[in-house]
C-alpha positions as CSV (number, residue, x, y, z in Angstrom):
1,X,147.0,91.4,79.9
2,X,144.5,89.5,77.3
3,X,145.2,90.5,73.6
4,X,142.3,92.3,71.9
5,X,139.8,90.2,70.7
6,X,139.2,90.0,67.1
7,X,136.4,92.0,65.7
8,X,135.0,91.1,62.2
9,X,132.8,94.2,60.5
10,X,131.0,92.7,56.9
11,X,129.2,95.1,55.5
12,X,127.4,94.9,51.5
13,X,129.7,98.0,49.8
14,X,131.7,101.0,50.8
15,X,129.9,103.2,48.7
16,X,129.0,106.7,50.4
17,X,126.2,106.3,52.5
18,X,124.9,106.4,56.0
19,X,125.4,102.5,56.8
20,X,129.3,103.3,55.7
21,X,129.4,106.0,57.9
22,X,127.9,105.0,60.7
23,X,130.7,102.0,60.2
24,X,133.1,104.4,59.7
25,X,132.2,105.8,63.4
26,X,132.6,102.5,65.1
27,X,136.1,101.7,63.4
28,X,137.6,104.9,64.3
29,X,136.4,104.8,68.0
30,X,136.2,101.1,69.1
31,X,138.8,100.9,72.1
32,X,141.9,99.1,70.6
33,X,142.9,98.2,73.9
34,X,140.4,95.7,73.8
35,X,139.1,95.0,70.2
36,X,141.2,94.4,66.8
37,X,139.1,95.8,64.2
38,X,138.8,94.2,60.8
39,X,135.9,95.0,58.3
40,X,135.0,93.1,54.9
41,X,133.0,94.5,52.0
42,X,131.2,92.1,50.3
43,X,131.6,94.1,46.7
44,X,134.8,95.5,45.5
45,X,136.1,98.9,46.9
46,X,134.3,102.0,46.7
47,X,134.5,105.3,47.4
48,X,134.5,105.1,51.1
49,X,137.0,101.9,51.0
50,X,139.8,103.9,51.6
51,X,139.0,105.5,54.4
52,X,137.7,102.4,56.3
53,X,141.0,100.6,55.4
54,X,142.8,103.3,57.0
55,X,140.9,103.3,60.1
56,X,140.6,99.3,60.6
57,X,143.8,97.1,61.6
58,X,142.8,95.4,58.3
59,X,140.8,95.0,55.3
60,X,139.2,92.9,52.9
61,X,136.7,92.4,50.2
62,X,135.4,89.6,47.8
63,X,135.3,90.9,45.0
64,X,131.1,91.6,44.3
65,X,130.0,93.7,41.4
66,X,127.3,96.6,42.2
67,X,125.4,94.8,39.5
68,X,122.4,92.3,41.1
69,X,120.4,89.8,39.6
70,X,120.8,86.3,38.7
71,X,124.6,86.9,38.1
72,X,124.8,88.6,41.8
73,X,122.8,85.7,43.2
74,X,125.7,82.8,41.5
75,X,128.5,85.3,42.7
76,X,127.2,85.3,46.5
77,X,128.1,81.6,46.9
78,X,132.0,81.8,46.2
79,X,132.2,85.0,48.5
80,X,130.3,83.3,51.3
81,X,133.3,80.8,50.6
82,X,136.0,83.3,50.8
83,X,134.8,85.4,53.8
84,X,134.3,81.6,55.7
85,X,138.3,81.2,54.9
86,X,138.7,84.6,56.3
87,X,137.5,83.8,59.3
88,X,138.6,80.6,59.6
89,X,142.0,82.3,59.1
90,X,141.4,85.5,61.7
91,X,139.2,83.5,64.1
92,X,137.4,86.5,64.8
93,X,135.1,86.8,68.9
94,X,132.3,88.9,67.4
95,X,131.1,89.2,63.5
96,X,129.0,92.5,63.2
97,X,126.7,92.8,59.9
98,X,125.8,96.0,58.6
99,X,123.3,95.7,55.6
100,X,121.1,92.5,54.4
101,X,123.8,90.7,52.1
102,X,126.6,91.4,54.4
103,X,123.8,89.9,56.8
104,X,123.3,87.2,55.5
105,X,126.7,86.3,54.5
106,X,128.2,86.9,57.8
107,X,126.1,84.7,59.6
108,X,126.2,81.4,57.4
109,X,130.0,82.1,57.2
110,X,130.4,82.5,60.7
111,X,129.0,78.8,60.9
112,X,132.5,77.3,60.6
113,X,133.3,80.0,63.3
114,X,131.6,78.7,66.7
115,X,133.5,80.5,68.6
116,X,132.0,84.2,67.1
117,X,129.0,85.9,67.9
118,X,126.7,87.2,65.1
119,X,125.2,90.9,65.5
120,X,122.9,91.5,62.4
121,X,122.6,95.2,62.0
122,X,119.2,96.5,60.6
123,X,119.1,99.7,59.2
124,X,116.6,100.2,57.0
125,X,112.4,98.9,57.1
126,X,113.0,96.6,54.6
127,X,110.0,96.1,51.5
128,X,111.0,93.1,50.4
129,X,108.8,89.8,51.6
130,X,111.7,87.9,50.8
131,X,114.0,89.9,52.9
132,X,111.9,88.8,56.1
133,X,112.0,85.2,55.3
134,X,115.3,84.7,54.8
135,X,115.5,86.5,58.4
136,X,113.3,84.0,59.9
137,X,114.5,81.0,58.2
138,X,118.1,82.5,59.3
139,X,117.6,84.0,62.4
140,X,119.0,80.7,64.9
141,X,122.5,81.9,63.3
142,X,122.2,85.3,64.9
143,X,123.1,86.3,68.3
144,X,121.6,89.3,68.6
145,X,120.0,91.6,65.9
146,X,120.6,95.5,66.4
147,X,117.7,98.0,65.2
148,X,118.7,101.4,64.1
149,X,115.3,102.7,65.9
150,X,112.4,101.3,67.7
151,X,109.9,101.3,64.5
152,X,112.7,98.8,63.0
153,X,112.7,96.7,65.9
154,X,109.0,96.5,65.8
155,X,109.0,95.6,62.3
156,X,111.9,92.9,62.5
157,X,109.7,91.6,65.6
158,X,106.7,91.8,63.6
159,X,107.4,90.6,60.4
160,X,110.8,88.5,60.7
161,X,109.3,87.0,63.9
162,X,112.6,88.1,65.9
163,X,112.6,87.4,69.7
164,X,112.2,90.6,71.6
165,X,114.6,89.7,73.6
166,X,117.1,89.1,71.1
167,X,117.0,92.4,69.3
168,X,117.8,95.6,70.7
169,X,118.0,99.4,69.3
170,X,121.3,101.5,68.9
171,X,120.8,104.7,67.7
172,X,123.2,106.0,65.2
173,X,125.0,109.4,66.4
174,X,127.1,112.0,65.5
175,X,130.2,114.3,67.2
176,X,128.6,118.0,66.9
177,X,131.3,120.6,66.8
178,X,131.1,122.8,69.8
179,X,128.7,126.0,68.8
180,X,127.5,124.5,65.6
181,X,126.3,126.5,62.9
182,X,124.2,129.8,63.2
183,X,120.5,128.7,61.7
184,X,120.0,129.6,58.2
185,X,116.7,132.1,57.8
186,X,115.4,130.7,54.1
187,X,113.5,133.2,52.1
188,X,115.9,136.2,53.2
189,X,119.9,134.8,53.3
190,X,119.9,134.1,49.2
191,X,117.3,134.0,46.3
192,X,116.6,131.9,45.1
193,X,115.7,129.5,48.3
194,X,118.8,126.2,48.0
195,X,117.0,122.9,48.9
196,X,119.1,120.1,49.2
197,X,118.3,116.1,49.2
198,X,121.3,114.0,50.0
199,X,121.1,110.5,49.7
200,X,121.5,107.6,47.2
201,X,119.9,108.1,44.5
202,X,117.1,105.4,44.5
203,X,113.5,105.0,44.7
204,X,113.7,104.7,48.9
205,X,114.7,108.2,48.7
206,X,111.7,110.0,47.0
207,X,113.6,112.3,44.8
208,X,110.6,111.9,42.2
209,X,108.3,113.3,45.1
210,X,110.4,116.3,45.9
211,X,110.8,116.9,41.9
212,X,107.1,116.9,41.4
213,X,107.1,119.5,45.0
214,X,109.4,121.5,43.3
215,X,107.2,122.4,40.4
216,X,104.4,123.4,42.3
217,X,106.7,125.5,44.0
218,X,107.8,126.9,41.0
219,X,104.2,127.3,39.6
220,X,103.9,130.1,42.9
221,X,106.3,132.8,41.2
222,X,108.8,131.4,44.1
223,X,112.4,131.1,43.4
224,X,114.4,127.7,44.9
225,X,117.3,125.7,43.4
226,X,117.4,122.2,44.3
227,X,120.6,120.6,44.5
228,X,120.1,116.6,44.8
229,X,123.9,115.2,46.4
230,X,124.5,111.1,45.8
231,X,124.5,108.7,43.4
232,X,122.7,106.0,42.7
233,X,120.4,103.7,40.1
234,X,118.1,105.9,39.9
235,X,120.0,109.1,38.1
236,X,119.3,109.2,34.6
237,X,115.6,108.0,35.6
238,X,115.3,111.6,37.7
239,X,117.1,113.8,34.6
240,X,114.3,112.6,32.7
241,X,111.6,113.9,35.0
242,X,113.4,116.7,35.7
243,X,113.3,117.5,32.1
244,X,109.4,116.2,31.8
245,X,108.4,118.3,34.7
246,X,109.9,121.4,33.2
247,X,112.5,122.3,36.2
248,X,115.8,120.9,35.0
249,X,117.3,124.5,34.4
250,X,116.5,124.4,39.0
251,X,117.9,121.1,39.7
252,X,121.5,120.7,39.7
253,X,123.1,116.7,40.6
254,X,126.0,117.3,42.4
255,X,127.1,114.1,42.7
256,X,129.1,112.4,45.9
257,X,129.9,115.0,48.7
258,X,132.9,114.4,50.2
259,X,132.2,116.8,53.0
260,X,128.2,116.7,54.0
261,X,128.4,119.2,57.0
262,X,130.6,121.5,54.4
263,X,127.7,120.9,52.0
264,X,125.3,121.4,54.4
265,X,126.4,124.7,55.9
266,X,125.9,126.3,52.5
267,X,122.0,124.8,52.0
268,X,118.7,126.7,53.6
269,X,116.4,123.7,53.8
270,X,117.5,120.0,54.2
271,X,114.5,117.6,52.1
272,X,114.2,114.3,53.2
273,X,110.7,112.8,51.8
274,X,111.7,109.0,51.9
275,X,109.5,106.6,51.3
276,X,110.6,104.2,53.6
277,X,113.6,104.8,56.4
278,X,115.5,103.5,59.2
279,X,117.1,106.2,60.9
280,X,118.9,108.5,57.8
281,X,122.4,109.6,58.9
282,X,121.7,112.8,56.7
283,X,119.4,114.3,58.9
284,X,121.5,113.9,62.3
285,X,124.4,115.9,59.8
286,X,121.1,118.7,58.7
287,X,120.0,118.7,62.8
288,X,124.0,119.2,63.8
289,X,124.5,122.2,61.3
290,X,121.7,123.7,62.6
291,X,119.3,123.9,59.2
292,X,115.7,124.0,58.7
293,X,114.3,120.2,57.7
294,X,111.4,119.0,56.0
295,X,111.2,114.8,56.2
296,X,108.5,112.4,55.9
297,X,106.5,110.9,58.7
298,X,107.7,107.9,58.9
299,X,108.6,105.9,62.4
300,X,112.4,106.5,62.6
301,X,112.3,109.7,61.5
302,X,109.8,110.6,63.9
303,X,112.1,109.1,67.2
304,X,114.6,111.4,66.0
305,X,112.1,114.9,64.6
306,X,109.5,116.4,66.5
307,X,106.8,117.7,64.2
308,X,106.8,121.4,64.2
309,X,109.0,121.7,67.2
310,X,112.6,121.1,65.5
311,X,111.1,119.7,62.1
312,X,108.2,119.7,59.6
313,X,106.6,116.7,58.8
314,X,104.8,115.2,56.1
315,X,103.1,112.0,54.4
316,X,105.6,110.5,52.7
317,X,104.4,110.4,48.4
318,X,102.7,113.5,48.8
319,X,104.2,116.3,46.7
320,X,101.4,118.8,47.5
321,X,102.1,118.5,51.2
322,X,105.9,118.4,50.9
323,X,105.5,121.8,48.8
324,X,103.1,123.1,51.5
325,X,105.9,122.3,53.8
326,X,108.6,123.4,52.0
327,X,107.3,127.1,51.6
328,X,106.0,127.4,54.7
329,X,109.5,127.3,56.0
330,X,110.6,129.7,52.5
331,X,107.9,132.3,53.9
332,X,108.4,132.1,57.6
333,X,112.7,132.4,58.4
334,X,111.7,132.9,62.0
335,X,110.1,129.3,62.4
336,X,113.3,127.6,59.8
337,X,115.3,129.3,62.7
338,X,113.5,128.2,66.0
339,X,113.2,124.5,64.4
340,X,117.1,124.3,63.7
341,X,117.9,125.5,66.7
342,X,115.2,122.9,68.1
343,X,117.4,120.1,66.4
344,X,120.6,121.2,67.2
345,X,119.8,120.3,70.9
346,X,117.9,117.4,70.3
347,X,120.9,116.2,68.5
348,X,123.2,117.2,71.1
349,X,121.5,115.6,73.7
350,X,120.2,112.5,72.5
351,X,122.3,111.8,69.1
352,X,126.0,112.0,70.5
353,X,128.4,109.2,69.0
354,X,130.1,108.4,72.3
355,X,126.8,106.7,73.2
356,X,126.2,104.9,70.6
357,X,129.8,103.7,70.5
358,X,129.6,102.8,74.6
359,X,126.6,101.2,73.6
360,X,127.9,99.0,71.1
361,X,131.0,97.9,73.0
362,X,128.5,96.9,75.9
363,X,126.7,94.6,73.5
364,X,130.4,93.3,72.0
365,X,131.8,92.4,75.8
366,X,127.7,91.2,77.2
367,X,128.2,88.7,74.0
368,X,131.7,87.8,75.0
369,X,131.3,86.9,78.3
370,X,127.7,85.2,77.4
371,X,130.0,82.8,74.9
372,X,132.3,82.0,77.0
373,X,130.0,80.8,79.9
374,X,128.6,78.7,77.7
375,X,132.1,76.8,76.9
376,X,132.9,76.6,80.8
């Protein structure tokens, strides 16, 4: 029987967040029969680090600061050295990126490794100019690239000038719990209404949007409390306007939730008015637990929401419509209820974390085999 073939995960941070996550999936589930999982932060460990070294068969990192800049640009070029020595020394068969720095990183190191093939995950529709050019100038290095949803693929196609053949999507998934969560009926189960955004908290997010929602929800006579769960650049920024705007004493910042579904189960309306997305892990946890959503219109979110069948839409930097949105659902439980439950199937059905795991270890043994054909 052939040993397991080593498998190399280099990913920017283990911070809470949905690219950790979704990592977190794949190194728990990966058959071991056939793959020996190692991952790599680029940064030093964060909150998530533990529980990824206790699901891999080994872990590293290189030592990064959260801090970016012309300090983080001098401090890439010694890690890119250490994680090449890494995998000079582990001689791993495929190298899979999650994030852009772990991105690029993996696949410059992986030059001294000819032997590995080079996924570059893309999670997120990236703002940066820059971002795409490095992709294009880099993108010989990379085997295949793997879109989170088919808006990013078009983008990456688009603006990074990937092949189409070379890029595929994966959706992330989740493992529901069998029965899920009765739907919450906002307006009548508490008062006032909980609204929850979880995510990082950064621009990308739009917590200034749902702040400025908020107090035109307020300015009804309507009672909500809005609990914002991450953490991020961007919080003493979003005290501040919470304070301008009048509505700190209805905005609590709960910090890092161990336990989102636990979190979630106790929320009436899951907010998600990005700015920009990929395909947020958040709202697969909101559409599992069975809970009402209000997100913006935005490409990924829109493979995985149908407006007004298991979601409410809006334009994304609109306040007015996200409040419009927001008590439609406070006024109307019935329709928070037939959305959720909406969800909850759509989730079940097309979301499920055995497929995207099958369909990641398809692309692993597809690259395999494709390598070594071309050494015969």
């Amino acid at each position: 029987m052939n040993a397991p073939a080593t498998l190399l995960y280099v990913i920017t941070g283990t911070n809470t967040g949905g690219a950790e996550k979704a990592l977190g999936e794949l190194v728990s589930r990966i058959d071991r029969s056939r793959f020996r999982v190692l991952v790599c932060s680029l940064k030093r460990p964060g909150a998530y680090a533990a529980r990824l070294a206790a699901q891999a068969d080994g872990f590293y990192h290189l030592g990064l600061g959260e801090t970016g800049g012309l300090r983080a640009g001098m401090n890439f070029f010694p890690a890119l050295l250490r994680l090449a020595r890494i995998m000079r020394r582990v001689r791993p068969r495929i190298v899979h990126c999650f994030l852009f720095r772990a991105s690029m990183a993996g696949r410059l190191a992986a030059l001294l490794c000819p032997d590995a093939a080079v996924i570059a995950g893309v999670r997120v529709q990236e703002q940066s100019a820059l971002k795409y050019l490095c992709e294009r100038m880099t993108r010989s290095l990379v085997d295949c690239h793997a879109a989170v949803s088919d808006e990013v693929r078009r983008t990456m196609i688009a603006r990074a000038h990937i092949d189409p053949d070379r890029i595929i999507t994966i959706y992330n998934g989740i493992e529901c719990a069998a029965g899920g969560m009765p739907a919450n009926s906002p307006g009548r189960a508490r008062s006032p209404v909980r609204l929850a955004l979880i995510g990082r908290l950064h621009r990308q997010k739009g917590h200034g949007v749902l702040l400025e929602a908020l107090r035109i929800i307020l300015d009804t006579g309507r009672q909500a409390h809005l609990l914002f769960a991450g953490t991020g650049p961007d919080a003493n920024v979003l005290r501040r306007k919470a304070l301008e705007l009048g509505v700190a004493a209805s905005v609590t910042f709960a910090g890092v939730v161990d336990d989102p579904l636990a979190f979630i189960a106790g929320i009436d309306i899951v907010v998600l008015p990005s700015l920009w997305e990929g395909m947020p892990n958040v709202l697969l946890e909101a559409m599992a637990a069975s809970r009402p959503i209000v997100a913006s219109r935005l490409g990924g979110i829109q493979e995985m929401l149908r407006d007004g069948q298991s979601a409410l839409l809006c334009e994304p930097g609109c306040p007015g419509a996200l409040a419009d949105a927001i008590m439609r659902l406070m006024d109307d439980p019935d329709l928070g209820r037939r959305l959720a439950t909406a969800a909850r199937r759509d989730v079940e059905q097309r979301f499920d974390i055995a497929s995207t795991v099958a369909a990641t270890q398809a692309l692993y043994e597809r690259l395999m085999l494709r390598r070594s054909g071309r050494k015969q």
